[in-house]
ZADO-1210 file (C-alpha; in nm, 4 decimals, padded with zeros to 6 digits):
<atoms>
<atom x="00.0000" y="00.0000" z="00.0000" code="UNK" pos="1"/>
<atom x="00.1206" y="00.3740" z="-00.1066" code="UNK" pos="2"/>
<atom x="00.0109" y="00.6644" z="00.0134" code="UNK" pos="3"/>
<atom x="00.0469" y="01.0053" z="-00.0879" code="UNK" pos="4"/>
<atom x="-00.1599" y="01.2992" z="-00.1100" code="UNK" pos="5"/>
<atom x="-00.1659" y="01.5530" z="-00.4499" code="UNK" pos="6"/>
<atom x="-00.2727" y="01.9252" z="-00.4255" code="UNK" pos="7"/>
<atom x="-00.4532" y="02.0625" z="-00.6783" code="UNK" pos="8"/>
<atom x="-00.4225" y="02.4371" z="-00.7541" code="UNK" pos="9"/>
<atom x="-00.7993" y="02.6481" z="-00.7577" code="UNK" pos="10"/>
<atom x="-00.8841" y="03.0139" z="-00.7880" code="UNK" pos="11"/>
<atom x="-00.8423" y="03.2127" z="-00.4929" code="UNK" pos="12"/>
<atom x="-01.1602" y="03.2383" z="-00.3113" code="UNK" pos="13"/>
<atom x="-01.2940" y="03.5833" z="-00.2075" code="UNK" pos="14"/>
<atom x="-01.3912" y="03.5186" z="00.1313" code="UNK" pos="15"/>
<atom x="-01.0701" y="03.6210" z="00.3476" code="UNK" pos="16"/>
<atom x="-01.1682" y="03.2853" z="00.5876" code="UNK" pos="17"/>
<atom x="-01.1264" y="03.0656" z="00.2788" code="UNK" pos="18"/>
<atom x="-00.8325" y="03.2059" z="00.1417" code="UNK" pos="19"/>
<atom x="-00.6621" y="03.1186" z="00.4297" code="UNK" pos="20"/>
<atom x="-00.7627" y="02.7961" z="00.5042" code="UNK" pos="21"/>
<atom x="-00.6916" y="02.6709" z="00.1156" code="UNK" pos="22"/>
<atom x="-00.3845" y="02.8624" z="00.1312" code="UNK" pos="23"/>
<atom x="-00.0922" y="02.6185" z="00.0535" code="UNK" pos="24"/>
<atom x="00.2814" y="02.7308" z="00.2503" code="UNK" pos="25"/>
<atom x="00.3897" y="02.4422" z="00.0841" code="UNK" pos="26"/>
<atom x="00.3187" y="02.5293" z="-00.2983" code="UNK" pos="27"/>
<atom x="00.2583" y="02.9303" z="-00.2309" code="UNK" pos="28"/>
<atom x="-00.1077" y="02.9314" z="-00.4060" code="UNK" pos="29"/>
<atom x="-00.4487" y="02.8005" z="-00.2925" code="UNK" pos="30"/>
<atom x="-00.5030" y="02.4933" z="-00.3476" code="UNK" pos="31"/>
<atom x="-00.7228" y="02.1734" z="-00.2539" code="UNK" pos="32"/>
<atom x="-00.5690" y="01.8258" z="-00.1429" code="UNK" pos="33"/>
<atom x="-00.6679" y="01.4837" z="-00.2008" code="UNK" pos="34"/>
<atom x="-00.4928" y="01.1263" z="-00.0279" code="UNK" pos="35"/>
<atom x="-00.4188" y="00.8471" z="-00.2575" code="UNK" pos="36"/>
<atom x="-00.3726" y="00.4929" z="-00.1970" code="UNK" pos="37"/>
<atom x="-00.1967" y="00.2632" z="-00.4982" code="UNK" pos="38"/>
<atom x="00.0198" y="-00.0323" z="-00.5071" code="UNK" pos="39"/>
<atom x="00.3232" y="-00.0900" z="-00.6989" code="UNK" pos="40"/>
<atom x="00.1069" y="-00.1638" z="-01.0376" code="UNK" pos="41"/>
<atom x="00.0717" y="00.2589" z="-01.0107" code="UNK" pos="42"/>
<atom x="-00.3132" y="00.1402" z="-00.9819" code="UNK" pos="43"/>
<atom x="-00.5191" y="00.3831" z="-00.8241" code="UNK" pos="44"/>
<atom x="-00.7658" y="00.1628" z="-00.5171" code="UNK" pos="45"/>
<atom x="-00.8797" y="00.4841" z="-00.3253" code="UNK" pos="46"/>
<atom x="-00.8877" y="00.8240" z="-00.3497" code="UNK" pos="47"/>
<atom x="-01.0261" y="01.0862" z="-00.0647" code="UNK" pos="48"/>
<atom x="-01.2619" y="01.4111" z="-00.1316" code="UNK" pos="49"/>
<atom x="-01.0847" y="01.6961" z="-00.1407" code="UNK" pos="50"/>
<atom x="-00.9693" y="01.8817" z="00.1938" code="UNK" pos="51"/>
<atom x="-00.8733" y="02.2890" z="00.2385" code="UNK" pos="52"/>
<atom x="-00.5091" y="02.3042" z="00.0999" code="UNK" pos="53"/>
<atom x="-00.3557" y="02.3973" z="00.4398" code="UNK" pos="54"/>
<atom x="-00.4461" y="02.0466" z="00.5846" code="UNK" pos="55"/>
<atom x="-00.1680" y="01.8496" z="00.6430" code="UNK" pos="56"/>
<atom x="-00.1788" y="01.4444" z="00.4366" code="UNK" pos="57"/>
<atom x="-00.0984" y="01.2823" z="00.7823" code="UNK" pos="58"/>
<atom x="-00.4084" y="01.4779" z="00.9504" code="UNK" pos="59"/>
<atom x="-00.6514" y="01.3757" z="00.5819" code="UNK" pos="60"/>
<atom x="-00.5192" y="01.0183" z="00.6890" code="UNK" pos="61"/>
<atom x="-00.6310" y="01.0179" z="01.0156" code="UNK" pos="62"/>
<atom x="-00.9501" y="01.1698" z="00.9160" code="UNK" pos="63"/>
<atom x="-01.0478" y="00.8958" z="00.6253" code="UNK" pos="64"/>
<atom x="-00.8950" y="00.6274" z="00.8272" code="UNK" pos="65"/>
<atom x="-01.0056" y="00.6486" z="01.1786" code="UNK" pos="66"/>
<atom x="-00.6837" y="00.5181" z="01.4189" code="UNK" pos="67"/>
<atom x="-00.7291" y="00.1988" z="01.6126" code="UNK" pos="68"/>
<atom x="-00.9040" y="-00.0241" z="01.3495" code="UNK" pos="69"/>
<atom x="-00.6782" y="-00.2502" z="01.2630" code="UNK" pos="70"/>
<atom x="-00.7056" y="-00.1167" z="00.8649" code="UNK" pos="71"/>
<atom x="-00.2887" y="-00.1819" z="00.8183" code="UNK" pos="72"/>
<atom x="-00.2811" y="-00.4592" z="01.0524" code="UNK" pos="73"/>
<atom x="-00.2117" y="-00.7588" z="00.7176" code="UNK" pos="74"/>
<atom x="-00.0563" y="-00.4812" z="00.4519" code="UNK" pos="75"/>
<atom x="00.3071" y="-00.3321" z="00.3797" code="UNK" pos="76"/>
<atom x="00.2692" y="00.0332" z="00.3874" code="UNK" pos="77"/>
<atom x="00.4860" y="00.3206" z="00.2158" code="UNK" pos="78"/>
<atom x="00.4938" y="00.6397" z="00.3052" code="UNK" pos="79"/>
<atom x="00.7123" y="00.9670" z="00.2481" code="UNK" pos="80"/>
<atom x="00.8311" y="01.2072" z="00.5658" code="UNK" pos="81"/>
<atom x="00.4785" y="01.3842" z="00.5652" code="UNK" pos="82"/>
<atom x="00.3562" y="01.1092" z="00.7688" code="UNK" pos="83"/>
<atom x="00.6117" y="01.0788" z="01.0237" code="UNK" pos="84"/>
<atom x="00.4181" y="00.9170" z="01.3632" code="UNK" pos="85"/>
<atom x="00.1888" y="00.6918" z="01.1517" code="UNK" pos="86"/>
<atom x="00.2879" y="00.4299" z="01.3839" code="UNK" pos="87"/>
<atom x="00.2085" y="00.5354" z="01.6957" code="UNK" pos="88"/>
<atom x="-00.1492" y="00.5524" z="01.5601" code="UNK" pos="89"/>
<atom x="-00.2177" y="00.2468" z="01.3910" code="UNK" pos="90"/>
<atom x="-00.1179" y="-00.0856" z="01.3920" code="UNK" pos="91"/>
<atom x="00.1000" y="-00.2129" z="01.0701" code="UNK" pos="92"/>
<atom x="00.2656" y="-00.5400" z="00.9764" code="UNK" pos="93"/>
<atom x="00.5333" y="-00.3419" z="00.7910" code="UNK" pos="94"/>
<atom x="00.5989" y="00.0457" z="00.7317" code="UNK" pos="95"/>
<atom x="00.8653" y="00.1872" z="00.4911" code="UNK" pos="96"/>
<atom x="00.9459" y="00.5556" z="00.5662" code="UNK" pos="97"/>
<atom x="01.2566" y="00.7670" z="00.5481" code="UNK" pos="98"/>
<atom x="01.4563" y="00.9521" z="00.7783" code="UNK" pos="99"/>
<atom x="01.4300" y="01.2684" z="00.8235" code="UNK" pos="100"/>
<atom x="01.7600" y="01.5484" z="00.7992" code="UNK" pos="101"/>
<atom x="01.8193" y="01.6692" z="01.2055" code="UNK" pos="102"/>
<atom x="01.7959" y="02.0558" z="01.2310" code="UNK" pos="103"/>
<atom x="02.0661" y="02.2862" z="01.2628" code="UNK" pos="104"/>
<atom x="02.1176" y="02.4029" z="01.6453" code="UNK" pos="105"/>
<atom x="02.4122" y="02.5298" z="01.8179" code="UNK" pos="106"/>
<atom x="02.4949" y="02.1737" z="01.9161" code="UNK" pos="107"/>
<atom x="02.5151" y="02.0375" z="01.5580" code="UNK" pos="108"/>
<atom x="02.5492" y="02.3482" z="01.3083" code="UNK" pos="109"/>
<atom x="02.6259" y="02.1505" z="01.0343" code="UNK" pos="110"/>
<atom x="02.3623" y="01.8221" z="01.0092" code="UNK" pos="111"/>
<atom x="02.3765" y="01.5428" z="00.8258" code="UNK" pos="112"/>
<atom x="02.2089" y="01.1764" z="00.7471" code="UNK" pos="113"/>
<atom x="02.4287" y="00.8928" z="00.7757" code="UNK" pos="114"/>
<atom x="02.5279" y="00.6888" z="00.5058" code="UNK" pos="115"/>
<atom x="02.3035" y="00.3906" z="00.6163" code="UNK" pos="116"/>
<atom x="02.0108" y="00.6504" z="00.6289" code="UNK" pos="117"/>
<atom x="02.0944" y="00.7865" z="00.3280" code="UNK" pos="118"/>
<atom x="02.0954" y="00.4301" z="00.1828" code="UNK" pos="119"/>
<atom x="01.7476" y="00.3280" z="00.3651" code="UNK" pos="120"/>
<atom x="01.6256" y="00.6699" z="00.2371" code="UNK" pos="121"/>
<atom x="01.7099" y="00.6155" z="-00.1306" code="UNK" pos="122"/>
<atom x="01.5744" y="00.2020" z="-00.0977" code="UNK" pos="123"/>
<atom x="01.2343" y="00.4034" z="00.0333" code="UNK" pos="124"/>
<atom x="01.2259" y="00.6388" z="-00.2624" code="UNK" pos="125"/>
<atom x="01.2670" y="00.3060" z="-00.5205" code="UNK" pos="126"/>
<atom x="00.9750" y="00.1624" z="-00.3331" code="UNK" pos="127"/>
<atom x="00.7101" y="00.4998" z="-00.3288" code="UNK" pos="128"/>
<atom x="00.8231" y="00.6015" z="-00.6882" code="UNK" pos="129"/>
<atom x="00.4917" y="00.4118" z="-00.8426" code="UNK" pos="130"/>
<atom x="00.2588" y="00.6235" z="-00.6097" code="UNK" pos="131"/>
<atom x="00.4296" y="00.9505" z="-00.8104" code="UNK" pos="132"/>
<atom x="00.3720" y="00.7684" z="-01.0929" code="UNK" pos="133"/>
<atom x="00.0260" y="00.6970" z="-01.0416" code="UNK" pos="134"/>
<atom x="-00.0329" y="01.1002" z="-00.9389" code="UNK" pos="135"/>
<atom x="00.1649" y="01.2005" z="-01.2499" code="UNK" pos="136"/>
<atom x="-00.0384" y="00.9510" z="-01.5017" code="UNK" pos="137"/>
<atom x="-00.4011" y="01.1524" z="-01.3396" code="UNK" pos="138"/>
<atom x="-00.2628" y="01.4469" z="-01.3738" code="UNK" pos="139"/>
<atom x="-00.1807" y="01.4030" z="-01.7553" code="UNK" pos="140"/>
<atom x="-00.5752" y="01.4385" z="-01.8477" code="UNK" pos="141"/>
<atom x="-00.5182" y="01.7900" z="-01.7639" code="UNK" pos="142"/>
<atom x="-00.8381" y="01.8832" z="-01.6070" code="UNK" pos="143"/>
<atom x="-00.6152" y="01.8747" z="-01.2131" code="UNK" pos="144"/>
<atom x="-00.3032" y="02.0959" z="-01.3549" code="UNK" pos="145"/>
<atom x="-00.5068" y="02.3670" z="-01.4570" code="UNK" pos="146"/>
<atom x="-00.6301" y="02.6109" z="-01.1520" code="UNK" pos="147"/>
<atom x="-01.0089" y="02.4549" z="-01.0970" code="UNK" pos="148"/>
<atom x="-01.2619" y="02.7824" z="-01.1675" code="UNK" pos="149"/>
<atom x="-01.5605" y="02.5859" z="-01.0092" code="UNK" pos="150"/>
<atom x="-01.6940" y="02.6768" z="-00.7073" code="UNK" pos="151"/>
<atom x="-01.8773" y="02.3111" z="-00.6423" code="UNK" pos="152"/>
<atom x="-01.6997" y="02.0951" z="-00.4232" code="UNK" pos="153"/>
<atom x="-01.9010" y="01.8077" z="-00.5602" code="UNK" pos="154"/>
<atom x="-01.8051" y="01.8791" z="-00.9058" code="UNK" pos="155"/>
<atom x="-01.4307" y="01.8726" z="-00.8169" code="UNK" pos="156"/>
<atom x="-01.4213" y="01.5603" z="-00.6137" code="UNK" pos="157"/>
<atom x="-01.5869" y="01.4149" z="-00.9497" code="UNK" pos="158"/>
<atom x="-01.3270" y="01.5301" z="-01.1466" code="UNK" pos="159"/>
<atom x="-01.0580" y="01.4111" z="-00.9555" code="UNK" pos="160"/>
<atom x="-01.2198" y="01.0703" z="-00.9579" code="UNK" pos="161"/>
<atom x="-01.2876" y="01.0445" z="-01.2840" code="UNK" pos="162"/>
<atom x="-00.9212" y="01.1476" z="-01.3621" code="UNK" pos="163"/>
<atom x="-00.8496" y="00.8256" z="-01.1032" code="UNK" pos="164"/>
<atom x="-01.0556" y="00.5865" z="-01.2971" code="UNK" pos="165"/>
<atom x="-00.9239" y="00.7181" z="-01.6669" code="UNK" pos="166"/>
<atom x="-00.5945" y="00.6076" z="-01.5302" code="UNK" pos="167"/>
<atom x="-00.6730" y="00.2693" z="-01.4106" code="UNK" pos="168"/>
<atom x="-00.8827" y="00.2259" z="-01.7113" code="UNK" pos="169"/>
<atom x="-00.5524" y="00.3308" z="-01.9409" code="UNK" pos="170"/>
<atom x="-00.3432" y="00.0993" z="-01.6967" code="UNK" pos="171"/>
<atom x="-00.6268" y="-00.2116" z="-01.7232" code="UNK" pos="172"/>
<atom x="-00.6330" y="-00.1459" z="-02.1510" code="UNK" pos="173"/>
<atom x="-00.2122" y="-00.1499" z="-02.1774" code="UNK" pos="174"/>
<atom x="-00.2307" y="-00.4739" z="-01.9775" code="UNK" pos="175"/>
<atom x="-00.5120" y="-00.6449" z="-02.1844" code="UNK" pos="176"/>
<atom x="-00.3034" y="-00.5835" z="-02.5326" code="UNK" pos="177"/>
</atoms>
């Protein structure tokens, strides 16, 4: 199991309360974000609606999978750094995630990974490639890369679905031939 979530760039709402809750630090426009679950084939099993663009993929995690299920309990599961203490919330028979770089303090002004955590880090990367993949194939019907002028939510979330299931469709056809 991969996960990753995918922001989606949209005009800037008028409202000043909007604007700042689908303001994105991390991309420096407004955006919307979705969480994406694939497996190694790049196909696409779930995606979630689409949450403000300030909200964090760990927290859209938490919220679509409710902790202390059991969901991860049988499954291998891949992450990237954005959902660093996954497993102190759920249960999972194996979890592939990176390390992250230690800040700079006075103690240690000039830090560094090792080179066994630079080697586990780049073995991660190998393994969560497909789930960029599997964003960058929905993304090529060009309807998410363009800023979304809609103001239905409903209407979005289709989109971005439908964009999900052209993929797998595309992915299901190139197998079949």
């Amino acid at each position: 199991m991969l996960f990753d979530g995918t922001e989606n760039q949209i005009e800037r709402p008028q409202d000043p309360d909007c604007q700042k809750d689908n303001y994105s630090g991390k991309k420096k426009k407004h955006t919307e974000v979705a969480l994406l679950l694939t497996n190694k084939s790049r196909w696409i099993y779930y995606i979630s609606d689409l949450y403000v663009g300030k909200e964090h993929d760990f927290n859209i995690f938490k919220t679509e999978f409710t902790p202390g299920l059991g969901w991860f309990k049988k499954f291998k599961v891949i992450v990237d750094l954005g959902f660093i203490g996954i497993d102190k919330y759920y249960e999972i028979k194996e979890l592939l995630i990176g390390y992250k770089k230690p800040y700079k303090t006075k103690n240690n002004p000039n830090p560094k990974l090792t080179k066994d955590q630079k080697d586990w880090n780049k073995q991660v990367s190998k393994e969560r490639i497909y789930v960029e993949h599997a964003i960058g194939g929905m993304k090529r019907f060009r309807m998410l890369i363009n800023r979304a002028r809609g103001n239905c939510n409903k209407f979005r979330n289709d989109i971005i679905g439908l964009c999900a299931a052209l993929w797998n469709y595309k992915l299901d056809f190139n197998s079949k031939s």
